[in-house]
N, C-alpha and C positions, 0 to 999 in steps of 0.2 A: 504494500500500500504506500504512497504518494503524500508525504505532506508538505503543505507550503510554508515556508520561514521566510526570513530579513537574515541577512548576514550583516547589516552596518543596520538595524534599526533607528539611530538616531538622529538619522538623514529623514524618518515619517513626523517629527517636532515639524519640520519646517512647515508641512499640511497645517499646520493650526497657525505660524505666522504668518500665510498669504491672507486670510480672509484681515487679519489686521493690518498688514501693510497698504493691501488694497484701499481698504478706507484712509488712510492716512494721505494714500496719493491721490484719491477722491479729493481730499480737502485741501489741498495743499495746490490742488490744479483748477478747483473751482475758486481760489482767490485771486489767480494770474486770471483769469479770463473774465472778457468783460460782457454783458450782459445787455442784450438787448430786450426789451418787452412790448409783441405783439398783440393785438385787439383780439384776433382768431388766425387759427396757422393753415383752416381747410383749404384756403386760396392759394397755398405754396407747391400744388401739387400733389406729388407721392412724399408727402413730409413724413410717414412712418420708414421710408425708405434713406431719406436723410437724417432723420435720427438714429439710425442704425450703427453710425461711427461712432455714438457716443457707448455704446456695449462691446466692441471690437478689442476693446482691449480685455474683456473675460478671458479671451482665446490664450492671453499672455500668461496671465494668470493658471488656468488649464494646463499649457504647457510646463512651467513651471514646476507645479505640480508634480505632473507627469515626470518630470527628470529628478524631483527629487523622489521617487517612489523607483525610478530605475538605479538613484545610488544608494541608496538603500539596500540596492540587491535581492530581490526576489528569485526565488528558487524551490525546487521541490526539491526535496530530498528520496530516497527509497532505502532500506535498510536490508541489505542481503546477509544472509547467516547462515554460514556454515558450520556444522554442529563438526563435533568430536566421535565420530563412529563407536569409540571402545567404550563413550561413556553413555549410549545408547540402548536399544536393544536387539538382537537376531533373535528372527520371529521364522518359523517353519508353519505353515500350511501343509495339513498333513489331509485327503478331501479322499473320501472312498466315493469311484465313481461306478461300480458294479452296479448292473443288471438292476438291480433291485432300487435303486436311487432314478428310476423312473417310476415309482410308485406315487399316486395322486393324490396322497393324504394331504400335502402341499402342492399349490397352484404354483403353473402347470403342473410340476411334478416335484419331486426332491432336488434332482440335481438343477433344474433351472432357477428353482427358489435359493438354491446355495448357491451358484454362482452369483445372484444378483445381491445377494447377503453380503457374501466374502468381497465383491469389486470394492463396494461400500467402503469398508472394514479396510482395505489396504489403503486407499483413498486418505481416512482421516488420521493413518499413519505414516506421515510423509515425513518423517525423522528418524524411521526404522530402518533398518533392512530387513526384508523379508524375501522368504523366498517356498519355493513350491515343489511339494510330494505326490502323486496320484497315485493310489493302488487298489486295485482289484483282485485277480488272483496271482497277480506279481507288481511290483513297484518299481515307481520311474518318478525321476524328477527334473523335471522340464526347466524349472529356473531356480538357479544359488541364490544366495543371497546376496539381494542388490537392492540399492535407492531408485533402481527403473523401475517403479511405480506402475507407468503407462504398457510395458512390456509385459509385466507381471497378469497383470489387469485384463491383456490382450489373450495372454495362455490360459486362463483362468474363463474367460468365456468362450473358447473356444473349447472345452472340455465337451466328450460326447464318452457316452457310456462303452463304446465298441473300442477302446481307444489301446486295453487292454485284456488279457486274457479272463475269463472269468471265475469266479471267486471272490472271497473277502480276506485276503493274508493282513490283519494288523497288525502281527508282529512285524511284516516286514516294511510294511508302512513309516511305523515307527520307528522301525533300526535305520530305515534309510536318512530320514529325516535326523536324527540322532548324529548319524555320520555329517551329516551339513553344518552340524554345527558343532563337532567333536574341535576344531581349531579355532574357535570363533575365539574372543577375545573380550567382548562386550562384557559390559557391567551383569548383565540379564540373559537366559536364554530359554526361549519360550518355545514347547510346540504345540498347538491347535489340529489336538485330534479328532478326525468326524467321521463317524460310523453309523453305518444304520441297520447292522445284522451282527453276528458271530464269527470268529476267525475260524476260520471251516480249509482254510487249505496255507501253503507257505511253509518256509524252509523254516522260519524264527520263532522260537513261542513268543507271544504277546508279554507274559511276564519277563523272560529273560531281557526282550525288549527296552519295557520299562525299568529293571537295574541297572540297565548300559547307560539309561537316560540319568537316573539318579546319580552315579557315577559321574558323570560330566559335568552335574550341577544342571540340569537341564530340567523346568518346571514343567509339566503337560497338564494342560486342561484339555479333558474329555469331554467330547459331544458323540449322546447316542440320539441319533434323528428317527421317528419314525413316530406316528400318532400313538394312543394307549388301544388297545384291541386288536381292529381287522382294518385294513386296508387295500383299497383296488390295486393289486400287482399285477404286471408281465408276468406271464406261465407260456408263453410259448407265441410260434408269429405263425400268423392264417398263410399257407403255401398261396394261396390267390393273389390277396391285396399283400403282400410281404409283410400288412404292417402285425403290429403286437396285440395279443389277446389277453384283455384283462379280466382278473377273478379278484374278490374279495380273496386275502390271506391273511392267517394269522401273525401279526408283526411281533419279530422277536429279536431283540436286541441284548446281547448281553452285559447287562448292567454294572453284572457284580465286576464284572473284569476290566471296564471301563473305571469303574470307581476303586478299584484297587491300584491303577496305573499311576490316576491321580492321585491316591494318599501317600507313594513312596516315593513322588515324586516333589510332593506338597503341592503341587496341583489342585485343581476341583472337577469333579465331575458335571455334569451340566444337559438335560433331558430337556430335548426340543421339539413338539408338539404338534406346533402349527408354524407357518411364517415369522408368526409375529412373536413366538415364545423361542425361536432362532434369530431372530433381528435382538430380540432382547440380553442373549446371551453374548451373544458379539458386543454388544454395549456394554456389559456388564464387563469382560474379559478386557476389552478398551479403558474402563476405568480404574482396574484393577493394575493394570501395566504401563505406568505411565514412562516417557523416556522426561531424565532429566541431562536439558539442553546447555551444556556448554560447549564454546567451541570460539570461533572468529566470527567478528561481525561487520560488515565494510557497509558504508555510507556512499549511494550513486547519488552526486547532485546535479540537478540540471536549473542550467542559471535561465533568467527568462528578464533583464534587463533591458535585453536589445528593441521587448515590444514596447516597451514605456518610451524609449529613445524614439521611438518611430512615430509613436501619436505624439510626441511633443513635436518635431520636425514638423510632423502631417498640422500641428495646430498653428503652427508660426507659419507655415508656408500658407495657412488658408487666411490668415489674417492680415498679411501682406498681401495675397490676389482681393482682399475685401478692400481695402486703404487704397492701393498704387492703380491698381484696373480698373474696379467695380464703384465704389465709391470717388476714386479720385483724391483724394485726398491727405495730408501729409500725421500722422501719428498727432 
């Protein structure tokens, strides 16, 4: 953001001596000048047009002005800040995008309700680095950790459930993520785990997972997504229309092992519902992690003098074609 300052502010005094000066030279010009008195002026013509020399010299004053408002120096300033990375946080996005995170419990569905959750979410973390895990029945991580933001944001909605093999491996989800930030350096180091079924296949148990994390120093908040009961799932696609055929299923997430990741790792576990009890955990996780900002801070100034130089010129140059062309007449 942009604010406006004075670098010499006490060149804006002068604004308040013109209206006094001006009177002074009012009176001091009505005693040299001598004084004639007419009957009625309507027979001298365009007489509003001849008295017009006698305001001409506003313009002087105007200008004046104007140049003392230009040394004074106006300017905006912007404040750019580069923070200190180490004394920040690395943040892993850890997002199961299996089969089953097309489930309608959430509008459209899971995964398109978490991406538009998670964009949010890195967004109003723009002093982080974060970076991104996907796994279904094997894990991959599209982007390290970085301050590209907009990059991040870009993989992150571009996510589609086929993307990998299927299954739900969270231990290896986990481990991968864990390894992203096994040399981080940062003050903090966070992962944001989200599941929304059981680890049913993968090379890593989920628990061994989370000791490697605790080990590192490495906090995880667990998210299990899925409504309480039944929800309309993909079971299978119509050979016709290719698309997917959905059944009411019984949603099962495992809790316990969610909530055990987060206590040894001093994490929270965290049970997401609907959109809106997912938007609120993100929020909630956001205020819990705050980065604290030190670092460099540089000052861009842009001087804006030259436009007051320009109406002062632009007002004496009009007051001189009002006097010597228009008028005729000598100051």
């Amino acid at each position: 953001m942009s604010n406006w300052n004075f670098s010499n502010p006490l060149w804006l005094y002068g604004l308040l001596a013109i209206p006094i000066a001006a009177v002074i030279m009012g009176i001091l010009r009505s005693k040299r000048m001598n004084h004639y008195a007419y009957s009625q002026i309507e027979g001298t013509g365009q007489y509003w047009f001849a008295a017009l020399k006698n305001y001409t010299g506003i313009l002087s004053w105007m200008a004046v002005g104007s140049i003392c408002i230009a040394l004074a120096r106006p300017q905006t300033s912007q404040v750019i800040q580069q923070p200190s990375q180490n004394l920040g946080i690395d943040m892993m996005l850890a997002l199961d995008i299996s089969a089953s995170m097309l489930a309608k419990d959430l509008k459209p569905n899971r995964l398109e309700a978490l991406k538009e959750v998670a964009t949010d979410f890195v967004i109003r973390r723009n002093m982080d680095r974060i970076g991104l895990v996907i796994y279904a029945g094997e894990s991959y991580s599209p982007v390290p950790l970085t301050t590209d933001h907009s990059l991040l944001n870009e993989q992150i909605r571009s996510l589609e459930y086929d993307m990998l093999d299927g299954g739900t491996a969270i231990g290896m989800g986990l481990s991968t993520a864990a390894n992203r930030l096994a040399e981080s350096t940062a003050k903090s180091k966070i992962i944001i785990l989200l599941t929304d079924g059981e680890n049913n296949v993968g090379l890593v148990d989920p628990i061994q997972a989370g000791e490697l994390c605790a080990s590192l120093g490495i906090k995880v908040y667990t998210i299990g997504l899925g409504s309480n009961g039944i929800a309309s799932m993909p079971v299978g696609i119509n050979p016709n229309t290719k698309e997917f055929i959905y059944r009411p299923v019984q949603v099962t997430i495992d809790e316990e092992l969610l909530k055990r990741i987060a206590d040894m790792t001093s994490g929270q576990y965290f049970r997401a519902t609907d959109r809106e009890s997912l938007e609120n955990i993100y929020d909630v996780i956001d205020g819990l992690e705050k980065s604290e900002i030190e670092g460099f801070q540089f000052y861009r100034y842009d001087e804006h003098y030259s436009i007051f130089v320009c109406i002062a010129i632009a007002l004496i140059a009009c007051e001189l074609l009002l006097n010597f062309i228009i008028l005729k007449s000598a100051f």
